[in-house]
N, C-alpha and C positions, 0 to 999 in steps of 0.2 A: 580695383581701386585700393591703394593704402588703407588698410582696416583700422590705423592709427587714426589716420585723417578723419574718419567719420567717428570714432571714440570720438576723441575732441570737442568734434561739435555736437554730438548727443541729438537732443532734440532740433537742431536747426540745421540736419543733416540733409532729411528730404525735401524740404523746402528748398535748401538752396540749390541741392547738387541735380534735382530731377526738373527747375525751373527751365521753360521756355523763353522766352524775350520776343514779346510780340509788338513792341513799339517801333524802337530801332532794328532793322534786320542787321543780322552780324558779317551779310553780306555787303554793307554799305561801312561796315569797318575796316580799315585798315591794320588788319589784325598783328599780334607782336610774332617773330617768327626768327628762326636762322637765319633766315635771307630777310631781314626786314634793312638794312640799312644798302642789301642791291636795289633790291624792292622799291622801298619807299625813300629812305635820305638821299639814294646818290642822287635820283632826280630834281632836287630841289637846287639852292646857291650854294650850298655849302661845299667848300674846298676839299682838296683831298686830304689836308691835315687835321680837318675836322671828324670826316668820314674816319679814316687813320685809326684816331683817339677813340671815338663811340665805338668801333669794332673793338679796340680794346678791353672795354669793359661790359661788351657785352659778349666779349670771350672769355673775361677773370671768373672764377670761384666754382661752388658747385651748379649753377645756373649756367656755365659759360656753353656757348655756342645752343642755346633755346632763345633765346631774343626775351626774355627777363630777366629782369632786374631785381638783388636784394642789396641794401642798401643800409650801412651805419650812418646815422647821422649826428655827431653832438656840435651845438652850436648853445646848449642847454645854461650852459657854464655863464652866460651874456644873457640869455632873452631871459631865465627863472633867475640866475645867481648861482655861483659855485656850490655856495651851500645846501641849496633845495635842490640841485640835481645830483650833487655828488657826494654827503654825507652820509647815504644810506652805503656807497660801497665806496669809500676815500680813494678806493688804488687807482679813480679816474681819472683825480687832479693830475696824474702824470699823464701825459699826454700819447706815450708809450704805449701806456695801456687799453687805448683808446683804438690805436692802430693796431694791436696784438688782438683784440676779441673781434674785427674785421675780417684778420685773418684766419682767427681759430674757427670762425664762424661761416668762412667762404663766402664771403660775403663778393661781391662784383667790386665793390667801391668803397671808401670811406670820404665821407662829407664831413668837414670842420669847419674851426677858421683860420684864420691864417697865424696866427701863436700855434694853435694846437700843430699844425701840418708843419709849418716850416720849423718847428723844434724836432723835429725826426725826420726831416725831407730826405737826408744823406743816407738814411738805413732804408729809407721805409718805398721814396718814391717809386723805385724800379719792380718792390714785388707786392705793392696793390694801388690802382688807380686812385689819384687823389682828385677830389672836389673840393674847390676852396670857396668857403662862402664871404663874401665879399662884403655886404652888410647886414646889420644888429640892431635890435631896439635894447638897450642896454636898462636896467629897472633901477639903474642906481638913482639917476636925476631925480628931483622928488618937488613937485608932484610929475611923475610920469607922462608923457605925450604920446604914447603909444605909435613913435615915427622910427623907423627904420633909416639908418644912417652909416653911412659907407665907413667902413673900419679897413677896408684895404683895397688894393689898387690891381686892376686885372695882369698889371705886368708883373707884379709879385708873384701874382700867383703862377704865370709862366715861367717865373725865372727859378722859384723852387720845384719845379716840373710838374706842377697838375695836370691832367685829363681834362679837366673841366671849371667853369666857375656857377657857381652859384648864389642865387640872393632871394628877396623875400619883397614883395609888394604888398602892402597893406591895401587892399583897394577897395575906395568908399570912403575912406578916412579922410580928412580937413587935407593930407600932404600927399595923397597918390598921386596928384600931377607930377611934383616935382619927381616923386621918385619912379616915375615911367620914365622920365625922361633920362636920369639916372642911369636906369638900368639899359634903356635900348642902348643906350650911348654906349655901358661897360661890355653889353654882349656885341654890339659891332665889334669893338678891339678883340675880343674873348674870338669871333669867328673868324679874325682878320691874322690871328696867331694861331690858330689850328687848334683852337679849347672849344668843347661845346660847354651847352647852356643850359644851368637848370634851374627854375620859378617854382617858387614857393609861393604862390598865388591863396594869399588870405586876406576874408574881409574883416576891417576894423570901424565898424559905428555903431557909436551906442542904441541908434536908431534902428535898429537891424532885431533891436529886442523889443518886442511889445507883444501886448495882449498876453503878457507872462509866460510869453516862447521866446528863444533864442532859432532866431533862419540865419547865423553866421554858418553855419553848415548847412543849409537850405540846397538843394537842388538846382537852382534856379538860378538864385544868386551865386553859387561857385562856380556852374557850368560859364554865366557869365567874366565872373574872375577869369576861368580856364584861358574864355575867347579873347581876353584882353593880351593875357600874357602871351598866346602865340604869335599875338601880331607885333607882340615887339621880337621874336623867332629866338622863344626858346624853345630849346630841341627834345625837353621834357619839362610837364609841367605836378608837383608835388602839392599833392591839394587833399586835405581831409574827407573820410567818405561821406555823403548826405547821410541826414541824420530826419529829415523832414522836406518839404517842397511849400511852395507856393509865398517864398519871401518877398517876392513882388509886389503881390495882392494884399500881403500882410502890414508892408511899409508903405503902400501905395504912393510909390516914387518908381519913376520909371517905365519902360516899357516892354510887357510881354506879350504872348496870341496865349488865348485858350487852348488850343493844340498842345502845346509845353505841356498840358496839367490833362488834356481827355485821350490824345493820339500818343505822345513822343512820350510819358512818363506814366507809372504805376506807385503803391506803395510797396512795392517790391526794393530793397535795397541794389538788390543788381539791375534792374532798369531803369533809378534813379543814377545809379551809377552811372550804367551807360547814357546819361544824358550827359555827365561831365565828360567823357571821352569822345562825344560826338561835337561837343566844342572845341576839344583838342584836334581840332580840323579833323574830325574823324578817324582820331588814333595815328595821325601823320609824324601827331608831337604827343608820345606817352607818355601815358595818365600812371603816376607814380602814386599812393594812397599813403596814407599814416596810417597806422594800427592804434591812434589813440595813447589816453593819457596811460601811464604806468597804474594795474589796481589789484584786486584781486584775485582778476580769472583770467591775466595776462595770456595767457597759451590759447582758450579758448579766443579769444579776442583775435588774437591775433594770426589765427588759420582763419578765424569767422572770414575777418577782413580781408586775407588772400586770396579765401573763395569768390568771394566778393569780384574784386576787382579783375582775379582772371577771367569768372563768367562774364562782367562785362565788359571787357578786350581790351581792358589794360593793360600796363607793364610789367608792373609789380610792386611791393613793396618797400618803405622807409621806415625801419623800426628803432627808436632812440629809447626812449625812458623804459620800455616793458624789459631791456636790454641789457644795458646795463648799469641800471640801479640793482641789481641780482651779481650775485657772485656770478664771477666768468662762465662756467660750465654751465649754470642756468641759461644764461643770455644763448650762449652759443646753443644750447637745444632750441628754444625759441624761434632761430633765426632757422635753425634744419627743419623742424616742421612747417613755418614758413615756405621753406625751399621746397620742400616734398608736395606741395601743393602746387606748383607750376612746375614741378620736374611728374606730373602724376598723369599720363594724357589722356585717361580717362575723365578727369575735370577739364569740360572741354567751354568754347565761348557759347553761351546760350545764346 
């Protein structure tokens, strides 16, 4: 094993890397692989233009041809504001620059939005897949509504050459209907032009806080975000890693089994994990993780969380703010040891 990789995580070494997974068997996953889209996508509806484009970015960078995924994401610029995400390192306002530490970073993909992408489609689109995220909750309106609201249109993003489109569901919030409807609608056309689909599947209600916990990253309640977003067929789903379980029981709204919380789940972070990816139709539609806000022990955080998600038979990771809010060359190591943790096959699926 990478002797970097276990420095890193120091004390959260054994724990994670010697864990078994006795809830979900990782036989009953759909695990990520070379052969995951002969495997697993060609069988599904999806076209061969679709197929096409996922091979391609899951052939780009230094991940290419393992069946994970590293991933830039800024879309930071609209949901926090240009200036809480880019003042710490200015060179990000250009949009350039954005799509250069993708590359220096090997990264499979770079996810934006449609300003950042179509101001460099001409240089950029042919030598790294693009993701164009297609709606924003914008913080300017004041007082804010925390709704998610189309900023661009799926043919845009074909017509400056993306791989794929992407969006964000707030689910749970007073406007998730309308924007399920939204999105299934944008990912038909997205599948009907040979782009796949990525959901940023986050819950939004204040209710979700009580008894002076926060379950927006609960277990329970993402795995069910997860379930939602497959069924409208996106072809990966971008979801924060559990942080705790039992949102259900805590909001008492809704409907769970006990099983969830004594059979299917632990407080284990990788078999909480693995209960979001077992909604992900069982890893059919992979489970992409965030590595969290930008902080102090960025690096550790963000192997923690690679460990994370490939033990439980994720795809891989989306890393924005730990990235680059750091001068380039930080970012880009960040995003390599990242990579060295699903390029290591000794970290294997528990």
């Amino acid at each position: 094993m990478n002797k970097r990789i276990t420095e890193i995580l120091g004390k959260d070494s054994e724990a994670l890397l010697s864990h078994t997974c006795k809830t979900i068997s990782k036989d009953q996953i759909h695990c990520p692989g070379p052969d995951f889209i002969d495997r697993v996508v060609s069988v599904s509806d999806r076209g061969p233009r679709v197929l096409r484009n996922m091979q391609s970015v899951f052939d780009h960078g230094r991940l290419g041809g393992t069946g994970y995924l590293s991933i830039l994401p800024v879309d930071q610029g609209i949901e926090h504001s240009g200036g809480a995400s880019f003042a710490p390192n200015p060179i990000y306002f250009d949009p350039e620059n954005i799509v250069k530490l993708a590359i220096e970073a090997g990264c499979n993909a770079v996810a934006s939005t449609l300003g950042v992408l179509g101001a460099v489609s001409r240089k950029y689109a042919h030598k790294i897949p693009f993701i164009v995220k297609i709606n924003h909750n914008e913080l300017l309106s004041y007082p804010n509504s925390y709704d998610q609201r189309l900023f661009a249109s799926v043919e845009q993003a074909f017509e400056l050459g993306a791989a794929a489109v992407g969006a964000t569901i707030y689910f749970g919030s007073l406007e998730s209907r309308r924007q399920i409807e939204e999105i299934s609608q944008a990912f038909e056309t997205a599948h009907s032009l040979g782009m796949f689909t990525v959901l940023w599947c986050y819950l939004r209600n204040s209710e979700f806080k009580t008894g002076g916990t926060d379950y927006h990253a609960s277990a329970d309640l993402t795995g069910q975000a997860n379930h939602l977003g497959v069924t409208i067929e996106a072809d990966m789903i971008k979801q924060k890693q559990p942080v705790n379980n039992g949102g259900y029981n805590a909001v008492k709204f809704g409907k769970t089994h006990k099983d969830v919380y004594d059979k299917l789940t632990t407080d284990n972070p990788i078999d909480l994990t693995r209960y979001q990816v077992a909604n992900c139709y069982m890893g059919r539609s992979g489970l992409i993780n965030s590595g969290g806000a930008s902080g102090k022990n960025d690096m550790h955080q963000a192997v923690l969380s690679a460990v994370i998600n490939k033990r439980a038979g994720g795809m891989g990771l989306i890393s924005g703010r730990k990235t680059f809010q750091k001068p380039m060359k930080e970012g880009v190591e960040i995003f390599n040891a990242i990579q060295d943790v699903f390029l290591d096959d000794d970290i294997t699926i528990a």
